[in-house]
C-alpha positions as CSV (number, residue, x, y, z in Angstrom):
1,X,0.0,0.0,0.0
2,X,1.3,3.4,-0.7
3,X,1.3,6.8,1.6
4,X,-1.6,7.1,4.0
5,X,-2.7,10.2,4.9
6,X,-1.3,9.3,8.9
7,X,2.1,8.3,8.6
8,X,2.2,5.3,10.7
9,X,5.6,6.4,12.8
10,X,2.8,9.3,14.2
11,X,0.2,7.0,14.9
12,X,0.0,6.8,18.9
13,X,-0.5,2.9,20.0
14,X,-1.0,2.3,23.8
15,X,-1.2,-1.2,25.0
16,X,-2.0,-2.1,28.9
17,X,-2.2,-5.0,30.9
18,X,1.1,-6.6,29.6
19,X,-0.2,-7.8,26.1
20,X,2.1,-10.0,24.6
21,X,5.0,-9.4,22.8
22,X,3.4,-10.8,19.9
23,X,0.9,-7.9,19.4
24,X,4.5,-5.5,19.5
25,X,6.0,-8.0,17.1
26,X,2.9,-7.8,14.7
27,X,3.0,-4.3,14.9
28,X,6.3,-3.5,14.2
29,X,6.3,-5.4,11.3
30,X,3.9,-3.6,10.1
31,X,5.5,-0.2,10.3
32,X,3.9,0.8,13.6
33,X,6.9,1.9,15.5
34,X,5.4,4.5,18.5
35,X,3.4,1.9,20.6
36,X,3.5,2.4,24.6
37,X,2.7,-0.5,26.6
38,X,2.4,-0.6,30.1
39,X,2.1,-3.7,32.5
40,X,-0.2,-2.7,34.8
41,X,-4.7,-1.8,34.2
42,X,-4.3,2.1,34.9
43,X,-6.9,3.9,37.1
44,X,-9.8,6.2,35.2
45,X,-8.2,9.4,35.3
46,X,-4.6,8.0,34.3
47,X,-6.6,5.8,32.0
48,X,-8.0,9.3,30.6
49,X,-4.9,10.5,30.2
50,X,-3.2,7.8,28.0
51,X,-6.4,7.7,25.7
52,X,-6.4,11.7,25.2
53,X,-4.1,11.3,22.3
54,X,-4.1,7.6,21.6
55,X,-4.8,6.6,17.9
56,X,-5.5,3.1,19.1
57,X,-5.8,1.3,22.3
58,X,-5.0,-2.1,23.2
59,X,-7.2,-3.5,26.5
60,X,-7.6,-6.9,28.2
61,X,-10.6,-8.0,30.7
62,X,-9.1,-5.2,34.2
63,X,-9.1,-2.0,32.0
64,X,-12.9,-0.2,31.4
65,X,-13.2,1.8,28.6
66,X,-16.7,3.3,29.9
67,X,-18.4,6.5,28.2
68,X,-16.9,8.7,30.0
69,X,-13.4,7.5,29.1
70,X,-14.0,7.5,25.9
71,X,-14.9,10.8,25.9
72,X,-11.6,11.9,27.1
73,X,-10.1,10.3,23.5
74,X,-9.7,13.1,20.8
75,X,-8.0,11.4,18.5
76,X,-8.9,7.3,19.1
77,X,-10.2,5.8,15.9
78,X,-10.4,1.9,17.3
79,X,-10.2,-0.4,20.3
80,X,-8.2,-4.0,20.8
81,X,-9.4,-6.3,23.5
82,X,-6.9,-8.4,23.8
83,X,-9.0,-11.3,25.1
84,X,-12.5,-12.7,24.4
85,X,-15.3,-10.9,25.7
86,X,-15.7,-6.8,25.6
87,X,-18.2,-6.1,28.2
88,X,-15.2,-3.9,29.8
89,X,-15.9,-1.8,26.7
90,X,-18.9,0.6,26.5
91,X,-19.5,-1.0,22.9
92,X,-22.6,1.3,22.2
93,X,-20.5,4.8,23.3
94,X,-17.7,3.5,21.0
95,X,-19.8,3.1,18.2
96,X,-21.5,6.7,18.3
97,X,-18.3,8.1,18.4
98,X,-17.1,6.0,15.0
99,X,-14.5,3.5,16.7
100,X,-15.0,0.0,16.0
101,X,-13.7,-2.6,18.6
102,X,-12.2,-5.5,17.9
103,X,-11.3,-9.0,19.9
104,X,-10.0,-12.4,19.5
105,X,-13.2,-14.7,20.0
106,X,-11.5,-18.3,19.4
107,X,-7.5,-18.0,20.2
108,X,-7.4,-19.1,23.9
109,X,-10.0,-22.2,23.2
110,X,-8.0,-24.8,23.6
111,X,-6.5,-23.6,26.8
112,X,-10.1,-23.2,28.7
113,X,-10.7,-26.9,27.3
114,X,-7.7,-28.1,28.7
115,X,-7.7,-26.6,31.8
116,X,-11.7,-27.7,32.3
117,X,-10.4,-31.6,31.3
118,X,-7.8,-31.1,33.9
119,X,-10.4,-30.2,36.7
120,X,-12.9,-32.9,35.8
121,X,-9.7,-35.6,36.3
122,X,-8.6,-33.9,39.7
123,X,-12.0,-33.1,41.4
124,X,-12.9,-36.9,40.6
125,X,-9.6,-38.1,42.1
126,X,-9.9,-35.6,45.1
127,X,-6.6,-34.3,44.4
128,X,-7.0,-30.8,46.0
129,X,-8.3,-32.9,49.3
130,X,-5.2,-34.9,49.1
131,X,-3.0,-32.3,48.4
132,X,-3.9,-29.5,51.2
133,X,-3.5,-32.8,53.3
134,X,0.3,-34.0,52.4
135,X,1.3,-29.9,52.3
136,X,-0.3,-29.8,56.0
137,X,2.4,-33.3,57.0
138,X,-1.1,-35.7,56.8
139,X,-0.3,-39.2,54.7
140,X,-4.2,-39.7,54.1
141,X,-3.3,-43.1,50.9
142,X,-7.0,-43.9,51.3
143,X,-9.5,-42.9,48.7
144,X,-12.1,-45.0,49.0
145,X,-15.1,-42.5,47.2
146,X,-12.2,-41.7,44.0
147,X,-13.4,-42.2,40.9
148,X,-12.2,-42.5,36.7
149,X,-13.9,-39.9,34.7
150,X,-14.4,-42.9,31.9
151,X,-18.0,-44.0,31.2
152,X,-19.3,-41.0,33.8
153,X,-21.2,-38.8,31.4
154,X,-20.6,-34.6,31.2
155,X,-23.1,-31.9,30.7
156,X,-21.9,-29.0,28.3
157,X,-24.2,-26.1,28.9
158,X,-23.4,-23.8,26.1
159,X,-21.7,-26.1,22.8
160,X,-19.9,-22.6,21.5
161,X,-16.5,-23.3,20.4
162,X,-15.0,-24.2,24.0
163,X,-17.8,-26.3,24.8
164,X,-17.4,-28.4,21.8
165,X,-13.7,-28.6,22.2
166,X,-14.2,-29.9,25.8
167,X,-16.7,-32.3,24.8
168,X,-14.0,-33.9,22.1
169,X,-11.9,-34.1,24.5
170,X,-14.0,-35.6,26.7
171,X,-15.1,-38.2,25.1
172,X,-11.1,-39.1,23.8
173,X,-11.0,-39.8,27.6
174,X,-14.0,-42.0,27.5
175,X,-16.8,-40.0,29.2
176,X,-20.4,-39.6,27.6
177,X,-21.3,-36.4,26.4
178,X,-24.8,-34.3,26.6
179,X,-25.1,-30.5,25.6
180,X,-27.7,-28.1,25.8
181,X,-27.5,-24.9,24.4
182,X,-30.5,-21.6,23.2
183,X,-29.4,-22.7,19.1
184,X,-29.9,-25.6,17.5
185,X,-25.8,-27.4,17.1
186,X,-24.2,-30.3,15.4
187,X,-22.9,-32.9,17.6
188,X,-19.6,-33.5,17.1
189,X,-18.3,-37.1,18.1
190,X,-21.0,-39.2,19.7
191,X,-22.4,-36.4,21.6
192,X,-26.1,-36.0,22.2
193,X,-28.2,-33.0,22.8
194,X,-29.9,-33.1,26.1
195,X,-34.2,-32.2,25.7
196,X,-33.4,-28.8,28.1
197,X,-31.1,-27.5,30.6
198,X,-33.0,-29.5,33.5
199,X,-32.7,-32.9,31.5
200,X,-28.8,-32.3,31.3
201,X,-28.5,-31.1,34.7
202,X,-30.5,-34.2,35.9
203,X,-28.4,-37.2,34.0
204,X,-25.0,-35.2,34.3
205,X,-21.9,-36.6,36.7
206,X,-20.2,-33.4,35.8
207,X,-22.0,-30.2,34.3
208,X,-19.3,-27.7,32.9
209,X,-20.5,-24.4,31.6
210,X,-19.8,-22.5,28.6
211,X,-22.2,-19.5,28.1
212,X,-22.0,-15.9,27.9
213,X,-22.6,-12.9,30.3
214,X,-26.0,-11.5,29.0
215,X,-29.3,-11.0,30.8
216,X,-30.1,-14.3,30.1
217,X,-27.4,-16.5,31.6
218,X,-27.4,-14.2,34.7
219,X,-28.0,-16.4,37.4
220,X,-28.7,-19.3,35.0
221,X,-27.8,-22.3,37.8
222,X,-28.7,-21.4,41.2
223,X,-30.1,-23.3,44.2
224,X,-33.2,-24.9,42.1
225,X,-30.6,-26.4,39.2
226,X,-28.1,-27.5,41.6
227,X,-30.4,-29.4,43.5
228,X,-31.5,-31.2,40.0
229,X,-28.1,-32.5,40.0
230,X,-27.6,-35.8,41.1
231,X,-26.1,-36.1,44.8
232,X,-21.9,-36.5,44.3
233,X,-22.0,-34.3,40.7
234,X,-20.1,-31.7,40.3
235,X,-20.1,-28.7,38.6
236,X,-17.3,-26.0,36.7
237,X,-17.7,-22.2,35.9
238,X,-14.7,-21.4,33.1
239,X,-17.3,-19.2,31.7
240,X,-18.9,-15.9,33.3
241,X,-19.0,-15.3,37.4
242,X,-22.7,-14.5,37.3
243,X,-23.8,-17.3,35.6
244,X,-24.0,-19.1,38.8
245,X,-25.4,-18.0,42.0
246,X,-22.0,-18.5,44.1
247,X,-24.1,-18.7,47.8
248,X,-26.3,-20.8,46.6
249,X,-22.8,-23.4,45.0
250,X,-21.8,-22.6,49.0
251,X,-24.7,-24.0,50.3
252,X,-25.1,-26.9,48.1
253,X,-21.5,-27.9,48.7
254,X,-21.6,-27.5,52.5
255,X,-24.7,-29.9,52.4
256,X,-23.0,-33.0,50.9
257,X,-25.2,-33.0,48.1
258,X,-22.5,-31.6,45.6
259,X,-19.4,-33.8,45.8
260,X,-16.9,-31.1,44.1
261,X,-16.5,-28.0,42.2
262,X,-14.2,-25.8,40.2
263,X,-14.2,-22.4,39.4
264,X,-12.3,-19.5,37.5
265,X,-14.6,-17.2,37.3
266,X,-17.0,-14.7,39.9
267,X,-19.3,-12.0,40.1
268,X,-16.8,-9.8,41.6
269,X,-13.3,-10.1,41.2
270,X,-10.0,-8.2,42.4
271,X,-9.1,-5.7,40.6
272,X,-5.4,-6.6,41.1
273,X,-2.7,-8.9,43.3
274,X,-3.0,-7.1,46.5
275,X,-7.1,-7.0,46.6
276,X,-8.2,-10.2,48.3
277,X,-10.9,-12.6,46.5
278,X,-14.3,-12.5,48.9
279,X,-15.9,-15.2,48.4
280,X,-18.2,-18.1,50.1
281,X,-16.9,-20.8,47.9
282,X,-13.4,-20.5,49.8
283,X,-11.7,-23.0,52.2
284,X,-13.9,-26.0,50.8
285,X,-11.0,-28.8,50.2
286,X,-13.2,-30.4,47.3
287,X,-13.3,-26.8,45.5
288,X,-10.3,-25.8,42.9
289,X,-10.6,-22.0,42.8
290,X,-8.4,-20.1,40.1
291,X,-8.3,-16.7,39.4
292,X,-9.9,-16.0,35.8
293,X,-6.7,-18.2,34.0
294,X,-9.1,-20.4,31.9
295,X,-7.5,-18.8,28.7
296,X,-3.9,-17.5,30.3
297,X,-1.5,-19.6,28.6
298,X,1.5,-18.8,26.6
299,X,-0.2,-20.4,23.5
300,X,-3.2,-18.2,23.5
301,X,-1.8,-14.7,25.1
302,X,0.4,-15.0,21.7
303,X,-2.7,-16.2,19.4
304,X,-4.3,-13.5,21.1
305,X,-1.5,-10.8,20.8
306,X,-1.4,-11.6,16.7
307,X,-4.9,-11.9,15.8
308,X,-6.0,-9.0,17.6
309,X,-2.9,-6.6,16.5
310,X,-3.5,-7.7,13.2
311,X,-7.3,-6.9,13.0
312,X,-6.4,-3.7,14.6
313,X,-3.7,-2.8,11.3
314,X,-6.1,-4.0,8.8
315,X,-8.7,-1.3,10.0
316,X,-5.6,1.5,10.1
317,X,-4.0,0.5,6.9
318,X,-7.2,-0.2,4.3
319,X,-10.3,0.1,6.4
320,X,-11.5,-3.6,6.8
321,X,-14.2,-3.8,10.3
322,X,-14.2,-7.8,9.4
323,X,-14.1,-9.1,13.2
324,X,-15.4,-6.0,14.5
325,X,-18.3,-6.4,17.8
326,X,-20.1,-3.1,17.4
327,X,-19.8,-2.1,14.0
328,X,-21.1,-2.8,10.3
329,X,-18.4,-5.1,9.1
330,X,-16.8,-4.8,6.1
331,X,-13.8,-6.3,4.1
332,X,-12.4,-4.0,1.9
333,X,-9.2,-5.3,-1.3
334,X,-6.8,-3.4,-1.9
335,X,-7.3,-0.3,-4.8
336,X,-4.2,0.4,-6.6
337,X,-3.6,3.8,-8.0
338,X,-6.8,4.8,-5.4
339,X,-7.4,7.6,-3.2
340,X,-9.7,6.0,-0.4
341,X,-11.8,7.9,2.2
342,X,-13.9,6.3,4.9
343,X,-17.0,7.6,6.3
344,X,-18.8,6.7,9.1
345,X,-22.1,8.4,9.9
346,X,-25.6,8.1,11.5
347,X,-28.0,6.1,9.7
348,X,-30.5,8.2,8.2
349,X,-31.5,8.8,5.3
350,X,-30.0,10.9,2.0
351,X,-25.6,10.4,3.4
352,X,-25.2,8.3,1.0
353,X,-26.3,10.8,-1.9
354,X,-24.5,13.7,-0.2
355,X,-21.2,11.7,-0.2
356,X,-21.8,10.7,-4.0
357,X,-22.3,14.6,-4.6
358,X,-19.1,15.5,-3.0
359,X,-16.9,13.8,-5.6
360,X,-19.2,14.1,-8.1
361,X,-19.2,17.8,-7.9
362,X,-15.2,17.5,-8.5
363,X,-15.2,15.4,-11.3
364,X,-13.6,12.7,-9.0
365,X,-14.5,9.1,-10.4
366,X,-15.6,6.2,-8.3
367,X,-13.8,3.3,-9.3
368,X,-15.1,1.3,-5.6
369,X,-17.7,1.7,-2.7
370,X,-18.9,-0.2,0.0
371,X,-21.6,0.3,2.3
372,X,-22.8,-1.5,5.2
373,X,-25.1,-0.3,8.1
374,X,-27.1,-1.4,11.2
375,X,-30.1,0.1,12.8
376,X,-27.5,3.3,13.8
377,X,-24.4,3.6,12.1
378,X,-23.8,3.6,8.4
379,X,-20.1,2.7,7.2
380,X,-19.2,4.1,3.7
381,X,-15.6,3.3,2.0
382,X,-15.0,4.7,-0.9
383,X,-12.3,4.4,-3.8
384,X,-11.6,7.7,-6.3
385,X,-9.4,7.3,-9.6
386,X,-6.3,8.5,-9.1
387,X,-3.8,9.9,-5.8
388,X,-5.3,13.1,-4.2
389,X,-2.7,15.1,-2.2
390,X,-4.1,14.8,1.5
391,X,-7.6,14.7,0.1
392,X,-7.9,18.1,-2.0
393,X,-10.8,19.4,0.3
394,X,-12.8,16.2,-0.5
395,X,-12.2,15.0,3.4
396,X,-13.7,18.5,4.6
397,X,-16.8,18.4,2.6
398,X,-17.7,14.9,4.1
399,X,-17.1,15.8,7.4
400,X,-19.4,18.5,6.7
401,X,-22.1,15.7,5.5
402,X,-25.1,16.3,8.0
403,X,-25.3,13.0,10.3
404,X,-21.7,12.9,9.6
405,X,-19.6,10.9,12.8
406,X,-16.2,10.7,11.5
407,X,-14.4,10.8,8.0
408,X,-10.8,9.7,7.7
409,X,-8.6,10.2,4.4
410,X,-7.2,6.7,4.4
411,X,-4.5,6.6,1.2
């Protein structure tokens, strides 16, 4: 691609949260030299700061980019989470303003699988019993209520792409599989779809969960579903902290009727090392409590740190929003010998027109456009014949657009 109308050595990067190297690497080789990344989730108002005059930000799961943070950003034109979900982001403030958000849906997969497999295996062999016990001097060899995970049967609640990937897993190990999720899936393996969530909760040794944080999983398994579950189940949370109702987990547990349970995720967690982690699940021997790792391997930060940086230089360098979570997604070839302008604006009616007059009105000739809208933002790229030295007014004139949230002179 030739000159762009920001030289990349002036675009502003700021990565926090230690991202991996990987997302530097990816950068760099990409021409974006002035990236600042810090280790730690800064506070609002330093958090303000840093985004003033950031170009692009890179976030993972600690740092909030809420409304009024984003307000504070003069010059941002896109977001990174460098992790799976984006609920830290104020996805709806982001969009008004014309800054599309990207994150990396599917890289850390396999390490939520594995570590969910891992559980299943320990919690049936009481390991973390057995452990605190030989750390505390006690030789306890007995183990009479132990038990193989082959031929006990696992309920996946939620058959996303880490559900399924546990369930293959599982059954490699021998286990039967049931799933229950709101879409219609295909089975993969000799899984079987369970009639509802009650049916899979009812005939499950082990019910992991795999769901998203929306109003409609909040609370999903509380005191009612955990008493479907057969006495001795057990039950893992790799997936949101208020999917499950963590006194009610508590109280089952303390009962008896629960035999074990792992979890990684909860409602509230510390915001950093030297908070402490309230809650009622701890001090249980038969619980394995981990601190929101499901997906914190060296494998998937580095997945995480390319496919995320990369998405983020294809929307800087030509304008693709392909991966994007709050915006009209478009992917966008390369025009040689082009001038391309972007324009993002509210969708109403007649921008599209207006924009056509602009370079109509200068004898400019469309050789490529491409729109795509949702129920509030339009997205307009388009391609003119020929190299316009930084835009010849054309970039003014769109900004000027009634309805008009952001132009940028790409090339």
């Amino acid at each position: 691609m030739n000159r762009l109308s920001v030289a990349k050595d002036t675009i502003r990067i700021v990565l926090v949260e230690d991202i991996h190297d990987k997302a530097l690497a990816t950068l760099a080789s990409r021409g974006y030299a002035r990236v600042e990344s810090l280790k730690d989730a800064p506070e609002p108002d330093r958090l303000r700061r840093l985004i003033k005059d950031a170009h692009i930000i890179g976030i993972r799961s600690k740092t909030h980019l809420t409304r009024e943070v984003l307000a504070a950003a003069e010059r941002l034109f896109c977001i990174g989470c460098f992790c799976i979900g984006t609920n830290q982001v104020d996805l709806g403030a982001a969009k008004v303003l014309g800054v599309p958000v990207f994150n990396a849906p599917f890289s850390n997969t396999r390490s939520v699988a594995e570590l969910v497999i891992g559980e299943i295996i320990m919690l049936m062999r009481q390991v973390p019993e057995k452990s605190m016990l030989a750390h505390a001097g006690q030789w306890r060899k007995a183990a009479p209520t132990a038990r193989e995970v082959r031929g006990k049967t696992l309920g996946v609640v939620g058959y996303g792409h880490i559900g399924s990937q546990v369930s293959i897993l599982a059954e490699a190990l021998g286990m039967r599989v049931l799933f229950h999720d709101i879409a219609d899936k295909l089975a993969l393996g000799n899984a079987e779809p369970a009639a509802s969530l009650d049916d899979l909760l009812r005939r499950s040794d082990v019910v992991t969960l795999h769901v998203p944080g929306t109003a409609t999983t909040r609370g999903l398994i509380g005191a009612a579903q955990l008493r479907l579950m057969p006495p001795g189940s057990m039950l893992i949370n790799a997936a949101r902290g208020e999917v499950v109702d963590i006194e009610a987990l508590a109280e089952t547990l303390r009962s008896g009727h629960l035999a074990g349970a792992a979890v990684d995720v909860f409602p509230v967690e510390p915001g950093g090392p030297e908070q402490p982690l309230d809650t009622p699940l701890r001090g249980f021997p038969n619980v394995i409590l981990t601190p929101h790792i499901g997906g914190n391997t060296l494998e998937a930060q580095a997945s995480i740190g390319h496919e995320v940086a990369e998405k983020l230089v294809k929307y800087s360098d030509d304008g693709s929003t392909v991966g994007a979570v709050n915006f009209p997604e478009v992917s966008l070839p390369e025009q040689r010998g082009a001038t391309r302008f972007l324009h993002i604006h509210r969708n109403v009616p007649g921008v599209l027109v207006r924009i056509n007059e602009v370079f109509s009105s200068r004898n400019l000739n469309i050789v490529g456009q491409y729109l795509r809208t949702d129920a509030e933002v339009g997205y307009v790229v388009t391609d003119v014949e020929g190299r316009l030295e930084a835009g010849q007014g054309v970039r003014r004139a769109l900004q000027d657009i009634p309805g008009t949230i952001r132009t940028r002179f790409l090339y």
